[in-house]
N, C-alpha and C positions, 0 to 999 in steps of 0.2 A: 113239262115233265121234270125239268130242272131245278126249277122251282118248289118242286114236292121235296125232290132228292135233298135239294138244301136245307127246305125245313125239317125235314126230317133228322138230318144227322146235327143240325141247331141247336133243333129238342132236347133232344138225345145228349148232346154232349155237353150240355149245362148244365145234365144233373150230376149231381157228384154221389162217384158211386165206387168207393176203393173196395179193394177186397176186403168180404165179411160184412159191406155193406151197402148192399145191391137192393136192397128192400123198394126204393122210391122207382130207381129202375125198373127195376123188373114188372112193379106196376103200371109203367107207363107202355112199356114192353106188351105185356097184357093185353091193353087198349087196341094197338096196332092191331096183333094178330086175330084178335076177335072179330077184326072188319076184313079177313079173307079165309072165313070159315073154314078152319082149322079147330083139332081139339087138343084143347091145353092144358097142360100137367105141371103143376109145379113139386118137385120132389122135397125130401125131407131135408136135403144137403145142411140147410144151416143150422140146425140143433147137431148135426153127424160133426159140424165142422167151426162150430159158435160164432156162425154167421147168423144176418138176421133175413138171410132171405135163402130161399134154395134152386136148383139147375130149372130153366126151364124146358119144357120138350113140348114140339106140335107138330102133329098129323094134319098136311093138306093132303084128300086125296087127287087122283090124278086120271086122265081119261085112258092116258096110253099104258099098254102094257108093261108087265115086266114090277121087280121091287122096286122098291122107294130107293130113291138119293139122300144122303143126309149132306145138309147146309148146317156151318156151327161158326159162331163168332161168340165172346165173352162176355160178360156187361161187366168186369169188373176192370178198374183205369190202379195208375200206381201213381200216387203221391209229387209232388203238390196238388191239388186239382179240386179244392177249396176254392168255389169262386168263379170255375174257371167258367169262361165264355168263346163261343167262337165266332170268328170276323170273317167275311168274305173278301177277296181284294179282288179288284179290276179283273185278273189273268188269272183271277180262279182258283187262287190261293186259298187257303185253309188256315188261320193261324189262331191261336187263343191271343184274348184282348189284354192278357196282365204279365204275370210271370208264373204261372200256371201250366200244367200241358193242356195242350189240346184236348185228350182225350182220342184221336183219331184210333188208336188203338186201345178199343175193339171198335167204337162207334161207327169207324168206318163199313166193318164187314158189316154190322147186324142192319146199316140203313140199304147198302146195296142189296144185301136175298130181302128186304120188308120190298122195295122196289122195285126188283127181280119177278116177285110173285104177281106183285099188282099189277105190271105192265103187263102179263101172262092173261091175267084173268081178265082186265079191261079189253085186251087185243081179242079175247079168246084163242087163245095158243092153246092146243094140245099141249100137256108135258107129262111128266113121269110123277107116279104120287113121292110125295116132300115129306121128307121129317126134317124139325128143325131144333138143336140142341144150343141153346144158350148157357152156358155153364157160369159157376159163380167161380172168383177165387181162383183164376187160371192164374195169374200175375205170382202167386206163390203156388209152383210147380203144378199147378193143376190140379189143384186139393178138391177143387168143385165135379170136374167129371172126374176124379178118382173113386168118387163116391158113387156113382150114380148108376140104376139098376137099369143096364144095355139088354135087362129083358123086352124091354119096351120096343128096343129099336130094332127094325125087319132089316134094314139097309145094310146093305156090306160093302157099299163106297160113299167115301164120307168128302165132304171139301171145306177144308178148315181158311175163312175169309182172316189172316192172323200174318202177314208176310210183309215186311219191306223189302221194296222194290218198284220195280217198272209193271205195271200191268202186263201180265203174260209171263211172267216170271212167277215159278210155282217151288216149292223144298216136296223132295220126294222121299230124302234122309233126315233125320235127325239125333241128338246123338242120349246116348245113356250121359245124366245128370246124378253126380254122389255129392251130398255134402257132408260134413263130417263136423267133428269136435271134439280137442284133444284137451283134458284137463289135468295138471302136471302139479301134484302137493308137494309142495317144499317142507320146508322148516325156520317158524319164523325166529328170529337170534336182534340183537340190539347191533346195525349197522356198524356201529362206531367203537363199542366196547368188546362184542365178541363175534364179531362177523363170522369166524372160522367156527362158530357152534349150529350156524342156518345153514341150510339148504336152498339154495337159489333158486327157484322154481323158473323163474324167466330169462335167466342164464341154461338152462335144461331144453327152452325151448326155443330159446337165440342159436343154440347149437345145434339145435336138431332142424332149424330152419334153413340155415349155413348149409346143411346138405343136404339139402330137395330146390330143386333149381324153380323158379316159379315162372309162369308163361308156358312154353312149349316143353318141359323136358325129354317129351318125348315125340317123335313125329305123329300126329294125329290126333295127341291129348294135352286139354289144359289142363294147369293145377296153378291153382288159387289160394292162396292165407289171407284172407280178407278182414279178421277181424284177431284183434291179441290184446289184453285185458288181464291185470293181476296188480297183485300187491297192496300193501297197505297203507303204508305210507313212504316220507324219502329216508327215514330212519333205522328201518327196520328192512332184515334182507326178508325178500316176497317168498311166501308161504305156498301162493297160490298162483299162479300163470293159466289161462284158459285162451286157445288159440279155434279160429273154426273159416272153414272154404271150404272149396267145393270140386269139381276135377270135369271134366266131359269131353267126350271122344265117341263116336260114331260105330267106335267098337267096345261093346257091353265086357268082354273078356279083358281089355286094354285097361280098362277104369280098373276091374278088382284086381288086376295084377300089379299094376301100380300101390292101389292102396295096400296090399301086402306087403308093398317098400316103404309105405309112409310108416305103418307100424311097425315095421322092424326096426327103421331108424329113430323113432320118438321113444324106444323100448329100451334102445340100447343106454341111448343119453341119458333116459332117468335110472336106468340102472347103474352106470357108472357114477350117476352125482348123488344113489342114495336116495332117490325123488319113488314115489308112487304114485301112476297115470292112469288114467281113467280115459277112456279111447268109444268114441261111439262114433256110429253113419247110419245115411240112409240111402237107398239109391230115389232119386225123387221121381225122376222120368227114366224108361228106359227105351235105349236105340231101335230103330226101324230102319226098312229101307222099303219102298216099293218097286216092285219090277218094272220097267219099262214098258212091257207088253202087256202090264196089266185092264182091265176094261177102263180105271178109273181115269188111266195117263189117257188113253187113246180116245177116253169121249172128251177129257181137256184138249188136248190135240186136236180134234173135227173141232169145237167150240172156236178155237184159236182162228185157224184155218175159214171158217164162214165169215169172221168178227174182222179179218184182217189184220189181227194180232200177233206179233211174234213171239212164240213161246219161247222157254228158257226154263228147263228143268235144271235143278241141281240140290246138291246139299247145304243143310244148314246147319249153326251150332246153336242156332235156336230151341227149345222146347216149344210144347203147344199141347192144348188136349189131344191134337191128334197119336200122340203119344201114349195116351190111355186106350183112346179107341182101338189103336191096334191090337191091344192085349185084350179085347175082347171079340176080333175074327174079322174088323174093320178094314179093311184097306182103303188109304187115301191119300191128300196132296195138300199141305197147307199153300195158300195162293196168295200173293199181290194184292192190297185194293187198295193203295193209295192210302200209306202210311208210312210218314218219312222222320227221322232224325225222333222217333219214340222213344220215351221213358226221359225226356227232358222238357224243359219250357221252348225250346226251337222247333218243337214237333209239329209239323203240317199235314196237311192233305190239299190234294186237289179233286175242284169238281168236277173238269173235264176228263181225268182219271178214272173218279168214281164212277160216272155215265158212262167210259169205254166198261170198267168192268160191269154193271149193269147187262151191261149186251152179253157181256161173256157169260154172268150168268146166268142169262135166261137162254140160251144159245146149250147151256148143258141140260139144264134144266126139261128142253123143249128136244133133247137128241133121243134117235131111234132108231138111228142108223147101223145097219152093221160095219163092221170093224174093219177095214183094210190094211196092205200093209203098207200104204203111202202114207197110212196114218204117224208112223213109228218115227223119231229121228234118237240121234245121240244125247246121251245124258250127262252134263259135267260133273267132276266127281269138288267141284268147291263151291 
């Protein structure tokens, strides 16, 4: 069964497939799910979003009672990943062959529920009917389930396969994500001959940086200037400065209160240099929390518990679609499947990882249990 597991996520993560272009994916994606009779939907996400492929959704049905669970992993990988190939070693490693990533994020969650499912249905395991929402475009904020019409979906706990960490290890929080972008008009003047007749636009925004403290300024929230951009040449004082970050905190109230400080302070500096600024945001993701006692934690918890797993709930400063889904009546847990050192060329997985999560999933997948309270433990709040 190892052996499937590995080809599969092989497959899978050879093909190159960045956000907006999921197309090859999604087709091969197709393939799989048609060989465990599910009905498949591919929605309109990439004309919504000028991608060239759109979210996918499938309905297995299920014997046992009760609504559907939804399983969701991404198809779309972030950059390098031209090329990219992956290697097995001796101990079960996971690594791409060049300088490349992996890919394990998301290939990892979508090969675990493909292999999740099959071992269900080879073993003949009762489980609960499955929806499964492969979304395009999560890697930029999650612009793929943003779009995507949750009439379809009956499920109201969702488990997002999207987490580094230890298998058993699940994010219960995640935080509201703003980015912004501040553009700061000067006045352009001849550097050398009449400097005192420009307007500095990147002196406007040197000093408006100088006081917003970057990293932590505040306990619970980052804030980020990521990217700053202007001018015209070394001659001429800069006309134009365009600065853009982003901010994120677990509390949705914390982000705009803040940003009410960022434009106060960028407001004040082009008004005393004489500057006129052009100030935009978006909030990209917003904060969740799930309750502890909720059904979704506590059938994670039984799963754990059968699996011989140690769980480990806590928060993340991650986004995920599961961040979408909640804002449409979802509650869920983005979870672990053996995805390490992501969004670089050092990114790995492992097999005997994937195989424990396997079991975990099909272990939720297959619960029907009612709820106790030995199910409950403590939740960390990092």
């Amino acid at each position: 069964m190892s052996n499937r597991l590995w080809n599969t996520f092989r497959e899978l993560s050879d093909i190159y497939s960045p956000s907006y272009r999921e197309r090859e994916f999604c087709d091969a994606l197709v393939k799989k799910l048609q060989g465990l009779s599910g009905n498949i939907i591919e929605d309109d996400a990439g004309s919504k979003i000028q991608g060239n492929c759109g979210n996918l959704y499938c309905y297995i049905p299920g014997c046992l009672s009760g609504p559907p669970l939804l399983f969701s992993a991404h198809m779309d990988t972030v950059e390098p990943a031209k090329g990219k190939q992956a290697v097995l070693h001796a101990n079960g490693d996971i690594t791409s062959a060049g300088n490349t990533i992996l890919g394990a994020d998301d290939v990892a969650g979508i090969s675990i529920i493909l292999e999740a499912i099959t071992r269900l249905k080879e073993q003949n395991i009762p489980h609960q009917p499955i929806e499964l929402l492969f979304p395009v475009a999560e890697e930029k904020y999650g612009e793929g389930s943003s779009v995507f019409d949750y009439s379809m979906v009956k499920a109201k706990e969702a488990y997002v396969l999207d987490l580094s960490g230890a298998i058993g290890e699940a994010a219960n929080a995640a935080p509201t994500i703003m980015s912004f972008e501040i553009k700061i008009h000067g006045k352009a003047a001849h550097a050398g001959f009449a400097p005192k007749n420009g307007i500095h636009a990147i002196a406007v925004a040197a000093n408006a940086i100088a006081r917003l403290t970057q990293g932590e300024p505040i306990p619970g929230l980052t804030f980020n200037i990521g990217r700053i951009t202007g001018g015209e040449a070394n001659n001429i004082v800069p006309s134009m400065c365009i600065i853009s970050g982003e901010m994120r905190s677990l509390d949705h109230n914390a982000v705009l209160s803040y940003w009410d400080k960022v434009k106060t302070v960028f407001n004040a500096e082009a008004a005393k240099a004489g500057a006129r600024i052009e100030i935009k945001h978006k909030v990209e993701l917003r904060a969740y929390e799930t309750p502890p006692d909720s059904p979704v934690v506590k059938r994670f918890l039984r799963a754990c518990k059968k699996t011989g797993i140690t769980p480990n709930i806590h928060s993340t400063y991650g986004g995920s679609d599961l961040n979408n889904f909640v804002l449409h009546g979802i509650t869920g847990l983005v979870i672990a499947c053996s995805m390490h050192e992501v969004h670089s060329p050092r990114e790995y997985s492992n097999l005997h990882e994937l195989e424990n999560c396997v079991r975990l999933v099909m272990e939720m997948m297959a619960d029907h249990e009612e709820v106790s309270d030995e199910n409950t433990i403590a939740i960390s709040a990092d």
